[in-house]
C-alpha angles and dihedrals in degrees: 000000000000148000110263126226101254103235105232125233108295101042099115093228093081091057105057134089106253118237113237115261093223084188126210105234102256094004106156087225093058094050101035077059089054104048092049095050085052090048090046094049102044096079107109112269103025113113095175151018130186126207091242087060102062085039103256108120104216138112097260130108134164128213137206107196112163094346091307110121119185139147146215135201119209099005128189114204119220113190132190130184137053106286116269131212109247133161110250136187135181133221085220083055109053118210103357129116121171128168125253131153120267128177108269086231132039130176124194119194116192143120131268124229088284101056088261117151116246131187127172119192134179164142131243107346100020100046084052090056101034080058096042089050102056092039078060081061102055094046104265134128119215081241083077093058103059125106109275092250085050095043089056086058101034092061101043088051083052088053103049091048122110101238090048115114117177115227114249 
């Protein structure tokens, strides 16, 4: 299909709870989804993309994690470990990377656009965007997730950048 323009901190999108895909097996919607999720993912340095932000609000991401790009509709994260600190940046927050705790291993479980059962699964890199990625589907932004003192800094730095655009 194609790679999707990633909507930016403010655009409400990001903010809401995503409604499950309950996708038809086959369904041209459902693929069309995942194929756009996939395009949007491949550019070099992007580990992950979720469907709000790309402006589409369903339960659906894709990763890139080594070269290795899947995706998963309707995921339910599973996490082990005591939470580790990790620099962490977002596509929908250019050029910013602050550091907040995320479990060291992460598991999703869901289903691609055939019915198919999907899990990923994974340590480091993987767990950090497994758990980004499904904060993008509740309607939270990594930024909520720093440390109160972080957090401070983190969104007056958001709001002097130059992509950045307050809601009205």
């Amino acid at each position: 299909m194609t790679e999707r323009q990633i909507r930016l901190f403010g655009d409400p999108v990001l903010r809401s709870k995503a409604d499950p895909v309950n996708a038809v097996p086959g369904e041209a919607r459902a693929r069309a989804l995942a194929e756009d999720l996939v395009d949007t993912v491949r550019p070099p340095g992007r580990a992950g993309v979720a469907a709000p932000q790309i402006g589409v609000g369903l339960r659906a991401f894709s990763v890139n994690i080594d070269g290795e790009i899947d995706y998963v509709f309707d995921p339910v994260l599973e996490v082990a470990g005591d939470p580790e600190p990790v620099d962490e940046g977002c596509l929908s927050v250019p050029g910013f990377y602050f550091p907040r705790e995320r479990h060291p291993w992460a598991r999703v479980t869901g289903v691609d656009a055939e019915g198919r059962p999907v899990v990923l699964e994974g340590e480091g890199l993987m767990a950090q965007a497994l758990q980004h990625e499904c904060d993008h589907l509740d309607g939270r932004l990594y930024v909520e997730g720093l440390a109160p003192e972080i957090k401070r800094e983190a969104l007056r730095a958001i709001r002097q950048a130059d992509w950045f655009q307050p809601t009205r």
